[in-house]
Rosetta silent file (secondary structure, phi, psi, omega in degrees, C-alpha in Angstrom):
SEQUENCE: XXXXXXXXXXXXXXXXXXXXXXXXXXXXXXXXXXXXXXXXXXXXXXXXXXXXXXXXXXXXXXXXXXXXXXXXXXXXXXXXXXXXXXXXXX
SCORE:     score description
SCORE:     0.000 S_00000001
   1 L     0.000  137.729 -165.140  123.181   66.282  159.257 S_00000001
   2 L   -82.951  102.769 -177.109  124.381   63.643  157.143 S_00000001
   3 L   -92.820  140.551 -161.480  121.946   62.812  154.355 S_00000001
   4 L   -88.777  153.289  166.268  121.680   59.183  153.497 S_00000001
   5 L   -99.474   11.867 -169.029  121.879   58.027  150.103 S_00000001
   6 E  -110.722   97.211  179.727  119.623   55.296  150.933 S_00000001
   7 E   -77.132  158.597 -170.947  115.848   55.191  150.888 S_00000001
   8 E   -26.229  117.371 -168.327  114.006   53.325  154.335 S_00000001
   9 E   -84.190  160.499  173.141  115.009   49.511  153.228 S_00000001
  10 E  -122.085  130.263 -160.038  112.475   47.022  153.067 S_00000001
  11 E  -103.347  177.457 -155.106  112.489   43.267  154.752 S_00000001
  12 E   171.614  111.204  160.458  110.430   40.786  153.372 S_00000001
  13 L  -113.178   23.709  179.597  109.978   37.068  154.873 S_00000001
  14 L   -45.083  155.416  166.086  108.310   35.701  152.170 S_00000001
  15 L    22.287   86.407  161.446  108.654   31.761  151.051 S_00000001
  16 L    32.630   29.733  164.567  111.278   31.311  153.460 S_00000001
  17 L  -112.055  160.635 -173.183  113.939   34.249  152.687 S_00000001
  18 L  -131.686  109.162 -155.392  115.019   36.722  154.173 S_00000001
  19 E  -112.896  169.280 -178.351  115.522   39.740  152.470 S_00000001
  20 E  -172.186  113.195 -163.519  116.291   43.397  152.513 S_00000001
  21 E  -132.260  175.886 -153.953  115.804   45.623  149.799 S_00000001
  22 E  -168.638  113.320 -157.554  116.906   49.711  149.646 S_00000001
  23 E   -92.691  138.643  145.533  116.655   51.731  146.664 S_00000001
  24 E   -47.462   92.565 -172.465  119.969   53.619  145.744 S_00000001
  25 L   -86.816    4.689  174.927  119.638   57.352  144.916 S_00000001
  26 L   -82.254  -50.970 -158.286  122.887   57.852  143.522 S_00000001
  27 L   -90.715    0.239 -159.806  122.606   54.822  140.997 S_00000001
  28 L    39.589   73.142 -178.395  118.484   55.122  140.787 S_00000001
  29 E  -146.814  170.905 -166.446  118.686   51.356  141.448 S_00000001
  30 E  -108.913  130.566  171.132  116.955   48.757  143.554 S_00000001
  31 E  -135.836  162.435 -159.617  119.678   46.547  145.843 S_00000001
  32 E  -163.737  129.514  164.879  118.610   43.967  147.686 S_00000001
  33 L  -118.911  139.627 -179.528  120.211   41.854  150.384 S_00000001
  34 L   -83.902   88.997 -167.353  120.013   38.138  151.681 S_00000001
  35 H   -34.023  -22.052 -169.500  119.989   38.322  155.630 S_00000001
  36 H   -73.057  -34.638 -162.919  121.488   34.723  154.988 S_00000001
  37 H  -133.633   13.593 -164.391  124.063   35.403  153.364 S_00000001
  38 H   -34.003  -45.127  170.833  125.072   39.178  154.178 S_00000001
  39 H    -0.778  -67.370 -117.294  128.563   37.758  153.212 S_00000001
  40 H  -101.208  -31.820  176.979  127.728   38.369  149.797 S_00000001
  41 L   102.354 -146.972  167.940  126.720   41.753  150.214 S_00000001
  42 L   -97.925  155.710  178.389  124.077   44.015  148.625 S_00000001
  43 E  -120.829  133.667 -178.693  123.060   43.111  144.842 S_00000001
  44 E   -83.487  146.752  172.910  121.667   45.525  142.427 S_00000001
  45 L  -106.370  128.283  173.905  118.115   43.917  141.012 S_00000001
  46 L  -114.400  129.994 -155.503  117.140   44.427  137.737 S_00000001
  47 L  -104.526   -9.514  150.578  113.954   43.007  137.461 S_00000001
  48 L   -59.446  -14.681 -161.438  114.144   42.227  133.413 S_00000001
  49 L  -111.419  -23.135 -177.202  116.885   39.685  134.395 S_00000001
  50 L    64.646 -174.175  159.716  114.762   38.191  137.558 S_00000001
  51 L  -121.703 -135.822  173.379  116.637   36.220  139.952 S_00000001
  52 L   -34.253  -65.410 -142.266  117.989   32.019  140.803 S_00000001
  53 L  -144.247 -172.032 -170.035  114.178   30.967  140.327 S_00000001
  54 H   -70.932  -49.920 -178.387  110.820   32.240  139.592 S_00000001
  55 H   -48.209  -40.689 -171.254  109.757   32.161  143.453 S_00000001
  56 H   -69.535  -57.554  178.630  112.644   34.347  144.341 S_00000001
  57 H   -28.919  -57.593 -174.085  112.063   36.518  141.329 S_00000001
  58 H   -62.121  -30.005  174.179  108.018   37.563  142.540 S_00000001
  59 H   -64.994  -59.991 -176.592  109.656   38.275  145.823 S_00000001
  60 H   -30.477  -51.795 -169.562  112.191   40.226  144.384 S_00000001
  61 H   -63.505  -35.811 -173.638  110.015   41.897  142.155 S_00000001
  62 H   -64.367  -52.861  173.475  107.534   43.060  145.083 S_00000001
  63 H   -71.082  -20.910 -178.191  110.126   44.665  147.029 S_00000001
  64 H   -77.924  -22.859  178.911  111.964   46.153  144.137 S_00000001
  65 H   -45.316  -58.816 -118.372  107.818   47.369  143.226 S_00000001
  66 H   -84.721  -58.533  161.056  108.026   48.668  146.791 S_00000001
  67 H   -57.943  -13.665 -173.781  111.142   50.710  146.666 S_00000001
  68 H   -92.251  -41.628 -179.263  110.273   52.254  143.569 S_00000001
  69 H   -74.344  -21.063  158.644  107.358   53.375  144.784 S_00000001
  70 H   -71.293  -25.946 -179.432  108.976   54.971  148.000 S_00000001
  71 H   -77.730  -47.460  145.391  111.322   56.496  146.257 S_00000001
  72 L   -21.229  -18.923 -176.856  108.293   58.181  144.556 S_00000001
  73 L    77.232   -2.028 -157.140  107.031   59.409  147.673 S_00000001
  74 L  -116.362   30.749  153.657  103.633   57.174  147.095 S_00000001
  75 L  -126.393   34.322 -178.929  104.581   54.497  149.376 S_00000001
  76 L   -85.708  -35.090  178.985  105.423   56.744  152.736 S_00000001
  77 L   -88.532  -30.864 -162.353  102.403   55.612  154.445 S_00000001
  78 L   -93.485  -26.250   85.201  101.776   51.862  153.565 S_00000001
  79 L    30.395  -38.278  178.575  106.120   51.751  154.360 S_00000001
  80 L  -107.537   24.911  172.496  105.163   52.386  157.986 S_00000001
  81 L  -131.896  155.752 -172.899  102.736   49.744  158.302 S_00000001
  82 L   -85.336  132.482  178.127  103.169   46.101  158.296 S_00000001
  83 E   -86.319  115.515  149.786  101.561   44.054  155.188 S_00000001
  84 L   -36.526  -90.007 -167.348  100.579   40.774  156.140 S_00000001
  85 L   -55.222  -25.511 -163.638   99.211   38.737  153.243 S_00000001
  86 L  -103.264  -23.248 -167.167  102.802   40.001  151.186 S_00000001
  87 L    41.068   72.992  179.372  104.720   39.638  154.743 S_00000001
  88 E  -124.381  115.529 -179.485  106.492   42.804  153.669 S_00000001
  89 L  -101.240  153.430 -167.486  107.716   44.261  157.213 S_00000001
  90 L  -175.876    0.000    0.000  108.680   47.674  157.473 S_00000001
C-alpha cells in the first residue's frame, strides 16, 4: 500500500472562497489550494507572511490551525465532522 505523503485536506467555504488546505509531511508545511484557480496550483502558507488581505489571511490561518493540529493527531475526530459556524467541511 502506497502511503500518502499528504494528511486528509481540508475545504473551507468561508467569505466566499474556496479553499483546500493539506499539510505536507515531507516539507512539515501547510499548502493550501484555491478551487478557483487550481491553475495556480498548491501554495505553501506560512502564516507569519499572511496572505492578499486580512480576510483571506483568518481563513488561511484557520485551516493552516486545522492541519497542524491533524497532523498532531488532536484533530482526528472534529476532521470527520462538519463545523458550521467556521464552515470548515471535511
Amino acid at each position: 500500500m502506497n502511503k500518502s505523503n499528504y494528511d486528509t485536506p481540508i475545504l473551507s467555504l468561508e467569505g466566499g472562497h474556496q479553499l483546500v488546505a493539506r499539510f505536507n509531511k515531507d516539507d512539515r508545511s501547510v499548502e493550501i489550494l484555491d478551487l478557483e484557480t487550481v491553475d495556480m496550483g498548491w501554495t505553501c502558507y506560512d502564516s507569519s507572511q499572511g496572505a492578499s488581505s486580512d480576510k483571506l489571511t483568518k481563513i488561511c490561518d484557520k485551516l493552516s490551525a486545522g492541519c497542524l493540529l491533524q497532523a498532531l493527531g488532536l484533530f482526528e475526530q472534529e476532521i470527520k465532522n462538519t463545523v458550521h459556524e467556521d464552515k470548515v467541511l471535511a
